[in-house]
C-alpha positions as CSV (number, residue, x, y, z in Angstrom):
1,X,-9.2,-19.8,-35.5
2,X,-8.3,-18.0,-32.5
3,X,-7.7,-19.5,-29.0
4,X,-10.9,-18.6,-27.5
5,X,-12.9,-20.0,-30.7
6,X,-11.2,-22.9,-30.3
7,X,-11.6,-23.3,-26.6
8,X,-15.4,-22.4,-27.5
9,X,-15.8,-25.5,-30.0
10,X,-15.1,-27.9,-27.8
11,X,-17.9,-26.9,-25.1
12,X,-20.6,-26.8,-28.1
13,X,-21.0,-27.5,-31.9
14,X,-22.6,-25.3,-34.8
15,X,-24.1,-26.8,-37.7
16,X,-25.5,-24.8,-40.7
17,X,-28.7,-26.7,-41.5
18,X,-29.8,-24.4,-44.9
19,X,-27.9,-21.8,-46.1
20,X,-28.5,-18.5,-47.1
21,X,-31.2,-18.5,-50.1
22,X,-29.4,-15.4,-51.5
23,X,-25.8,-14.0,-51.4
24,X,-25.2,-11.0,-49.8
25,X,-24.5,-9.6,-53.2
26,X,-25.8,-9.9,-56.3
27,X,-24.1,-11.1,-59.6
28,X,-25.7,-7.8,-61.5
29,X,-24.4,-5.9,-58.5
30,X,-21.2,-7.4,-59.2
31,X,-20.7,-6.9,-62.6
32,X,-22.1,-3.3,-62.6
33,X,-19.2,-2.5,-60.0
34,X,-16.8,-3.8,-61.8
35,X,-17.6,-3.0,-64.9
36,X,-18.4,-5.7,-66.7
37,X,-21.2,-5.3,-68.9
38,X,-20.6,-9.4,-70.8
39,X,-21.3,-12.3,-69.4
40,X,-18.5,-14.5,-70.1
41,X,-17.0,-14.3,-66.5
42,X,-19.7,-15.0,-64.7
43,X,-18.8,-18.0,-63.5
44,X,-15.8,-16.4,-62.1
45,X,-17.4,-13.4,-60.8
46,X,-20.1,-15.4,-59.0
47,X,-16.8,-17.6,-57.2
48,X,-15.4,-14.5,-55.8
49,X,-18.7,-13.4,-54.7
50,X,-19.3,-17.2,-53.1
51,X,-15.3,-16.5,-51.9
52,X,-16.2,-13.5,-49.9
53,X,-19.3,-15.1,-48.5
54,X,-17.5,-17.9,-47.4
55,X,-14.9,-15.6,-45.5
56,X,-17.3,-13.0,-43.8
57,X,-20.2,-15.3,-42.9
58,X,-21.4,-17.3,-40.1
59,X,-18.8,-19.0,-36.9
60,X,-16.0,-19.4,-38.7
61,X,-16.2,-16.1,-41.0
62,X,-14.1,-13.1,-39.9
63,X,-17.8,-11.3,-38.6
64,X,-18.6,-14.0,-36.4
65,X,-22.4,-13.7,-37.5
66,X,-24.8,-14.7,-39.9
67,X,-25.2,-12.4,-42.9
68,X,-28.6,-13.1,-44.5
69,X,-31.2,-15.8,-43.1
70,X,-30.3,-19.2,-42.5
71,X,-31.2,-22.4,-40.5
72,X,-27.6,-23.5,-37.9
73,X,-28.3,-25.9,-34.8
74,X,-26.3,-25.8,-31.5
75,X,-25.5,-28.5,-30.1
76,X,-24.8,-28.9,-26.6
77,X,-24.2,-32.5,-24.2
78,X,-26.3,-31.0,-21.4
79,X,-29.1,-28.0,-20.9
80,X,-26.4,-25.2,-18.5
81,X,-27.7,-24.7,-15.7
82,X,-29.5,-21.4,-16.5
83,X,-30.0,-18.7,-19.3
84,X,-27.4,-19.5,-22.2
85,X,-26.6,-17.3,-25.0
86,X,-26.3,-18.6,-28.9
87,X,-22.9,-17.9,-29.6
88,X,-23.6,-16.6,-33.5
89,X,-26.6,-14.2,-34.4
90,X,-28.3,-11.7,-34.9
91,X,-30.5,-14.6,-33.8
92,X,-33.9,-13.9,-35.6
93,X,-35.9,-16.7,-33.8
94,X,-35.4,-20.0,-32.1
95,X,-37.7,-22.7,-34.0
96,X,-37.3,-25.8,-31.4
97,X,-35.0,-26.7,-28.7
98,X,-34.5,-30.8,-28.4
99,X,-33.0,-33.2,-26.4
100,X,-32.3,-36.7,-25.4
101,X,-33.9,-37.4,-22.6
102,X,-32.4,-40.2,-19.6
103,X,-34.4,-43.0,-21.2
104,X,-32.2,-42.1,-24.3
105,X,-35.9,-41.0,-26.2
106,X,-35.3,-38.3,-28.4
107,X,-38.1,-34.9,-26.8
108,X,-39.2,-31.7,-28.1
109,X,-39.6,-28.4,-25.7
110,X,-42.8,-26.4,-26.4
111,X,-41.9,-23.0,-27.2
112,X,-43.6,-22.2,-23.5
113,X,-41.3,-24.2,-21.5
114,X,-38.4,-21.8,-22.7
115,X,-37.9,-18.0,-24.1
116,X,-35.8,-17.0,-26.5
117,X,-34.8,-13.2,-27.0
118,X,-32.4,-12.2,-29.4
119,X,-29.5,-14.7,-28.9
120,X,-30.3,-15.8,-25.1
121,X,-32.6,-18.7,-24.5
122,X,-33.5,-19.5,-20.6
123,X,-36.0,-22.0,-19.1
124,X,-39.5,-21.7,-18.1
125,X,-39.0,-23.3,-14.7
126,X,-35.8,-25.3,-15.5
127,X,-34.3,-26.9,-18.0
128,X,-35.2,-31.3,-18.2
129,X,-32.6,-33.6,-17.3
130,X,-30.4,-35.3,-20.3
131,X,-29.3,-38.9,-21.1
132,X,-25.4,-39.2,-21.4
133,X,-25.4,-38.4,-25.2
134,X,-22.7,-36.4,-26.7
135,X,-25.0,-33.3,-28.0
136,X,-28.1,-34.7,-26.3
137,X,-29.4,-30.8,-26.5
138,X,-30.2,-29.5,-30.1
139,X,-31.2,-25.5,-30.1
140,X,-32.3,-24.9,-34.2
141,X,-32.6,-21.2,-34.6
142,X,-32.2,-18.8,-37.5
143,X,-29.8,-16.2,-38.0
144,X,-29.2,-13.1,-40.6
145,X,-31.2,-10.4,-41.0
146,X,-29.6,-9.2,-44.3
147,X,-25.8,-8.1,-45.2
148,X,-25.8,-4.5,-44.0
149,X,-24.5,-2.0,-46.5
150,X,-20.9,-1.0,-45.3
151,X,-20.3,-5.4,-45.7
152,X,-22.0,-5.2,-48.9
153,X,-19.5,-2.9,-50.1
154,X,-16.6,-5.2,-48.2
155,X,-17.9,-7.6,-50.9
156,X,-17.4,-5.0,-53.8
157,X,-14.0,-4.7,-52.2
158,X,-12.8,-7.8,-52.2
159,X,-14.1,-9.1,-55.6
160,X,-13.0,-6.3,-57.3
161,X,-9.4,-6.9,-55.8
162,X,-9.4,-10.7,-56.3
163,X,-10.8,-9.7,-60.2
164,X,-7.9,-7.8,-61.2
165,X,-5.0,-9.2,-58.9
166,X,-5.8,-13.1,-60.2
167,X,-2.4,-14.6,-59.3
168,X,-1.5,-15.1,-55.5
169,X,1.9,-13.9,-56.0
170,X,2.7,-11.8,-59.0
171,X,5.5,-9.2,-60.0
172,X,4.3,-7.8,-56.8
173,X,1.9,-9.1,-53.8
174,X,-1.0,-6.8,-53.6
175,X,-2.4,-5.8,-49.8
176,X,-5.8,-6.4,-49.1
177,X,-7.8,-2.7,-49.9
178,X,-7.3,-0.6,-46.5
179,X,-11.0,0.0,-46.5
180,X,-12.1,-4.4,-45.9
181,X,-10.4,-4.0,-42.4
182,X,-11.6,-0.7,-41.5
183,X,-15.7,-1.3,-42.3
184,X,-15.0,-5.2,-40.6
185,X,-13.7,-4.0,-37.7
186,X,-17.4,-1.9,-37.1
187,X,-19.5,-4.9,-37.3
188,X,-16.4,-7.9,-36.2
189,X,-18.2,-10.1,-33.3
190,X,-15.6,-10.2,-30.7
191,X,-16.0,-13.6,-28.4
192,X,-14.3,-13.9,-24.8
């Protein structure tokens, strides 16, 4: 995790609530790139898929952003004083903005007293004072809107690399395939 990440978690924390329903590649889309027409690694196949998942998706992932649809809360100890941004998208939509309020009751926004655009979220006539919770403010949202193609074949990439070099360290270590940096560095999230 890099400085600024770090420094980043501390103000706020990001939860995955439900996970993707479906990986951003298929285990027939596997197998037909790699050639492998039985079904007796399958379970290892569908590991190096969940592998590359793991690695490329959501905060901590290499993107920094959500590849297909799934359910993440943000929490945060006080509303900011303004407009905020969600700091992992594509944010598809926001679906309820809590908090504790100074009684210590637990309240619900209506969707009119904010809006929510893409991955900022700002008040409609301020935001309501907190109690002094740790994450009194929960934002639920959804992000993902699909694994773009040129990921999808970072995926083919790296499973077909992990499939044939199985060892960590072998008669010789084997680089990562040139081409995984060079399509993540077109859709890498950078965060200052």
């Amino acid at each position: 995790m890099t400085r600024s990440r770090m420094a980043a978690s501390k103000m706020h924390r990001l939860t995955r609530i439900t996970p993707p329903a479906v990986r951003p590649l298929s285990l027939d889309e596997a197998r037909d790139h790699l050639r492998v027409t039985q079904n007796a690694e399958d379970a290892l196949i569908s590991m190096l898929i969940e592998t590359a998942e793991a690695w490329l998706d959501g905060w901590r992932g290499v993107l920094g952003l959500a590849l297909e649809p799934q359910t993440w809360e943000l929490s945060l100890d006080r509303f900011p004083a303004g407009a905020f941004c969600i700091p992992l998208g594509p944010v598809v939509s926001v679906t309820s903005v809590s908090y504790v309020d100074a009684e210590g009751a637990e309240q619900v926004l209506a969707p009119a007293e904010y809006e929510a655009d893409g991955e900022r979220v700002r008040p409609v006539g301020g935001w309501p004072s907190t109690g002094p919770t740790m994450g009194a403010v929960k934002i639920r949202f959804v992000a993902g809107e699909g694994t773009p193609e040129n990921i999808k074949h970072v995926v083919r990439l790296l499973i077909g690399h992990w499939y044939t070099n199985r060892e960590s360290v072998g008669d010789r270590l084997e680089a990562m395939p040139m081409g995984v940096n060079m399509l993540i560095d077109t859709v890498r999230v950078v965060r200052i």
